[in-house]
N, C-alpha and C positions, 0 to 999 in steps of 0.2 A: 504494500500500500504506500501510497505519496505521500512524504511529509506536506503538511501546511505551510505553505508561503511565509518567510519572516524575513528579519534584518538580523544577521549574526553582528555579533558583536565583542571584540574581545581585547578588553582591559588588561595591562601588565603590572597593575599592583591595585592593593586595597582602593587606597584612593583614589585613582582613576576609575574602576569601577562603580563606588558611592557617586561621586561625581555624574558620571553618564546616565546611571540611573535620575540622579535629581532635574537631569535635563529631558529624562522623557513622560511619558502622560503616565499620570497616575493607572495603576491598572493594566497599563499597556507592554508590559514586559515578566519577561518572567528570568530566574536566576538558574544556570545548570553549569552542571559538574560535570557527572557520567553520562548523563541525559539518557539512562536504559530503562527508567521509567517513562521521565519526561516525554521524551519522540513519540514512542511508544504509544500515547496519550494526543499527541499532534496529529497521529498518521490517523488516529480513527477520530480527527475536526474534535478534540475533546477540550473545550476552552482554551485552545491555541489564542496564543498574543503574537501583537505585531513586531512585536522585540526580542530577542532572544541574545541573554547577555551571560556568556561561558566564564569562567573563574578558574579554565584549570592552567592561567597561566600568573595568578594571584601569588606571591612566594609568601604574605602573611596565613595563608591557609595550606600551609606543608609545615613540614617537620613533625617527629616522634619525639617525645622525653617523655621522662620520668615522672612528668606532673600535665603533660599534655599532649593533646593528637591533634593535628591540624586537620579541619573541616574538609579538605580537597583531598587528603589522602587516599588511594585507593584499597578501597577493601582488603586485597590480597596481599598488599605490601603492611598493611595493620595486622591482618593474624602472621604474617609469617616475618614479623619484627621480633628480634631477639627483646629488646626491651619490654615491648607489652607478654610476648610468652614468660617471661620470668615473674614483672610483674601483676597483670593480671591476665592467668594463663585462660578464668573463664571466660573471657570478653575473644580473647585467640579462638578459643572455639567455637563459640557463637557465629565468626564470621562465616566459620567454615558452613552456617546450617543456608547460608544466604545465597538462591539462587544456583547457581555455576559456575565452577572457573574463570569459564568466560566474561560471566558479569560481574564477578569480583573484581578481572582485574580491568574492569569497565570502572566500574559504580566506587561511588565516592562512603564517607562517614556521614558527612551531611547529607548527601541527598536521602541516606536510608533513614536515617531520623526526619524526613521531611517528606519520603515517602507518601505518592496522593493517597489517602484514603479509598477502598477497593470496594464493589457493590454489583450484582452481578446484572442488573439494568443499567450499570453504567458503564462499566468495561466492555464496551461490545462497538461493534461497526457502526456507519453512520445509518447502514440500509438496515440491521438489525435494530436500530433507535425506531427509525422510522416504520418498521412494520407491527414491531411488537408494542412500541411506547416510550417515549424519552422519561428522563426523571429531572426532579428538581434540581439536580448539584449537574445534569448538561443544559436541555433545549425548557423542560416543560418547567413547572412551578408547582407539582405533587411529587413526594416522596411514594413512588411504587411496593418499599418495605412493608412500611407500616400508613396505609393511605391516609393525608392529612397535609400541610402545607407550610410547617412552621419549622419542623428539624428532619434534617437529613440524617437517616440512619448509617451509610457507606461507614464500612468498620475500620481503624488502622489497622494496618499489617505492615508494620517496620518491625526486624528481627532485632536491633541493635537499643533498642527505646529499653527494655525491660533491663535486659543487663546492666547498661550504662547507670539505669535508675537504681537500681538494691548495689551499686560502686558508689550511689550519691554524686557522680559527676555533674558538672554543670556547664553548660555551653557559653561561651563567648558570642555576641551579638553586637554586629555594627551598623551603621547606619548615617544618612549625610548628619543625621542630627546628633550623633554621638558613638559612646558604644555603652553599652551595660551585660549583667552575667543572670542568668535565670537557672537554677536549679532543673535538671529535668523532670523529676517527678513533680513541678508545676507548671512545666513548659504547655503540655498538653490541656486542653478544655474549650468546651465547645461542643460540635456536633460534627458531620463528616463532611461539611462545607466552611466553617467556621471551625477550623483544628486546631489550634493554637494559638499560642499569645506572638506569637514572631508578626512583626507588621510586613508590610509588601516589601519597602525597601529597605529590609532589612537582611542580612546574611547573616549565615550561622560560620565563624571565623574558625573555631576551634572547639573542640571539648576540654574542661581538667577535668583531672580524676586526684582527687584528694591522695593525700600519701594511706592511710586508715585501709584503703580499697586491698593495697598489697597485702594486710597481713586477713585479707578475708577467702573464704572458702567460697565461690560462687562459679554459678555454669547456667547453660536455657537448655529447653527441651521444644521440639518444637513438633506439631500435630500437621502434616500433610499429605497429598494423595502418593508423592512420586517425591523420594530422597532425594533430589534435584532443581530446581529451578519454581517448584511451588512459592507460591504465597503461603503463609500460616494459616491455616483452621483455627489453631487455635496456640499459643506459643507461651511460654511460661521461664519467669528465671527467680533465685533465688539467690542468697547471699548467706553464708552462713559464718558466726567466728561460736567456740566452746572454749569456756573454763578448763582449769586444769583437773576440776573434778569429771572431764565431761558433759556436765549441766549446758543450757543456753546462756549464751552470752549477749547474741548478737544475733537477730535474723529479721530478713525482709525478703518480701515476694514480691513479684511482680507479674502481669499480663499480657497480651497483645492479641490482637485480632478477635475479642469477645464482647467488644464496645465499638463506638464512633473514637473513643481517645485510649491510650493502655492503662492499666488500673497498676498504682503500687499501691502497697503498705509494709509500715515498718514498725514489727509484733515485737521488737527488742524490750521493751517496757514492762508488754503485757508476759511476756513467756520468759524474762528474765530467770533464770534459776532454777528453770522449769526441767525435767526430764525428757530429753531429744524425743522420745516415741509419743507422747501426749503430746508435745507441743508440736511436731510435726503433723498430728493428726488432725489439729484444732486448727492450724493454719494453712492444711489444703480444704479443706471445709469450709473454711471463709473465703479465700479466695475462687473456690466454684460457686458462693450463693453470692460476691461479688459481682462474678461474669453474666454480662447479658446482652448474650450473640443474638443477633437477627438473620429471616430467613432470605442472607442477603450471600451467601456461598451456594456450594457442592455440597456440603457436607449438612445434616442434618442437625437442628440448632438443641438437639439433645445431646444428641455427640459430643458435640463441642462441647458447653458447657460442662458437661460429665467429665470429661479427658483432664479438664481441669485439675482435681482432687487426683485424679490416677498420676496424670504426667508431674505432679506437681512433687507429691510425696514420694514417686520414684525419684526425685533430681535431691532430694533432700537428703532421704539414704542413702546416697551416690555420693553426696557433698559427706555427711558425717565419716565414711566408709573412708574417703579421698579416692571414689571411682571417677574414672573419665570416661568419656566417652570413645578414649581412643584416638580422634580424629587429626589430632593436631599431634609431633614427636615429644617427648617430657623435655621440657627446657636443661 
């Protein structure tokens, strides 16, 4: 299929691109990296802008350390970085659940936290819109989920939101009007047209990752049709630290693809002190009566929700255990 007609555009530092941005029409441009979503979304006329302004020749949105990952980094170069595998080997193997090699070593850190929200009335052709029925978030003005006209249901499904969020990292945001840092487990809110607190001309520069993140026990699990290149059904990550008695120390869960935004919570408080087998059991139980998927996938919205509490307390016993998944070499 044909991409939609734009004006490429490609800035060689921060400031250059804040800049061009503030000289075009509000609305009228959009921000890419990898663009393996983005095009993707162009070819089937999906809210295509007349601007289209690339970053991946930005230098403030590279580099790896020890307290931070540049926003432009590609996927594949972030799980197969000696520093993040030492440091946080479960965010290394999360990348591995994203997609395909191929689109790893496409697709950016930002763009997968910015990832559009996914619906299966909206991911589809233009002749497919037109036969069967547009929805609110492309051509019409009713959400086809849940019929009604005020929130769009379309779920996120970024793999890298959950993880990043139970590390407690927090994104760097710039903007002609400044820069500020938003926490990610408050970056998200809203509905699956309205996903966020990031404004239009704004970029996501970088993530940190607190130092706290290294000495934590954390990984995702993620619910798909095909070990490859799926979206999430339904995706889950966890964070875990233990006492030296063993007891809870420290835990938070996280969600994705079971809402319009990913759901965290952080049980450290409540389950302090607690016995790993109750507190594991009370916190995939919350986190499934948390989740609330719509009939907007493949997959059946019981399914989902259910896999919750399954995929949830399998990742937890894997974290208490020091199981991996394998996926990635032991640092």
């Amino acid at each position: 299929m044909i991409l939609a007609p734009f004006t490429l555009h490609r800035p060689e530092s921060l400031a250059e691109a804040l800049s061009l941005a503030a000289k075009l029409p509000d609305g009228g441009y959009d921000w890419i990296g990898g663009g393996t979503d983005l095009l993707q979304n162009y070819k089937n006329r999906l809210n295509a802008k007349d601007h289209v302004i690339a970053l991946d020749r930005v230098p403030e949105m590279r580099g790896i350390s020890a307290e931070r990952i540049g926003a432009g980094e590609r996927l594949a170069v972030i799980s197969e970085s000696a520093v993040v595998r030492e440091r946080w080997p479960g965010l290394a193997e999360a990348i591995t659940h994203v997609a395909s090699p191929l689109i790893r070593n496409s697709g950016t850190l930002g763009g997968n936290l910015l990832v559009e929200t996914r619906c299966y009335y909206f991911n589809q052709t233009p002749f497919w819109r037109g036969t069967k029925g547009s929805c609110m978030k492309a051509e019409s003005d009713e959400c086809l989920v849940v019929p009604q006209k005020e929130i769009c249901y379309a779920a996120y499904s970024g793999d890298l939101a959950p993880i990043l969020g139970v590390l407690s990292a927090t994104l760097e945001l710039a903007s002609p009007a400044g820069t500020r840092e938003v926490r990610i487990d408050e970056f998200y809110a809203g509905d699956g047209i309205r996903k966020n607190v990031k404004r239009a001309d704004e970029i996501i520069v970088g993530v940190k990752v607190p130092a706290e993140a290294s000495t934590l026990r954390a990984g995702y699990r993620k619910l798909r049709h095909r070990d490859a290149l799926d979206y999430p059904e339904m995706g889950c990550a966890a964070a875990l630290r233990l006492d030296p008695s063993g007891r809870i120390e420290l835990l938070r869960a996280a969600t994705t693809a079971v809402d319009v935004v990913p759901h965290f919570l952080d049980f450290s408080e409540l389950m302090r002190g607690q016995e790993p087998d109750t507190a594991f059991a009370e916190v995939a139980a919350a986190m499934e009566e948390r989740a609330q998927p719509k009939k907007n996938t493949s997959m059946p919205v019981g399914y989902r929700k259910k896999m919750v509490r399954v995929y949830l307390g399998r990742l937890l016993d894997d974290l208490r255990a020091g199981r991996t998944e394998g996926r990635i070499p032991a640092a």
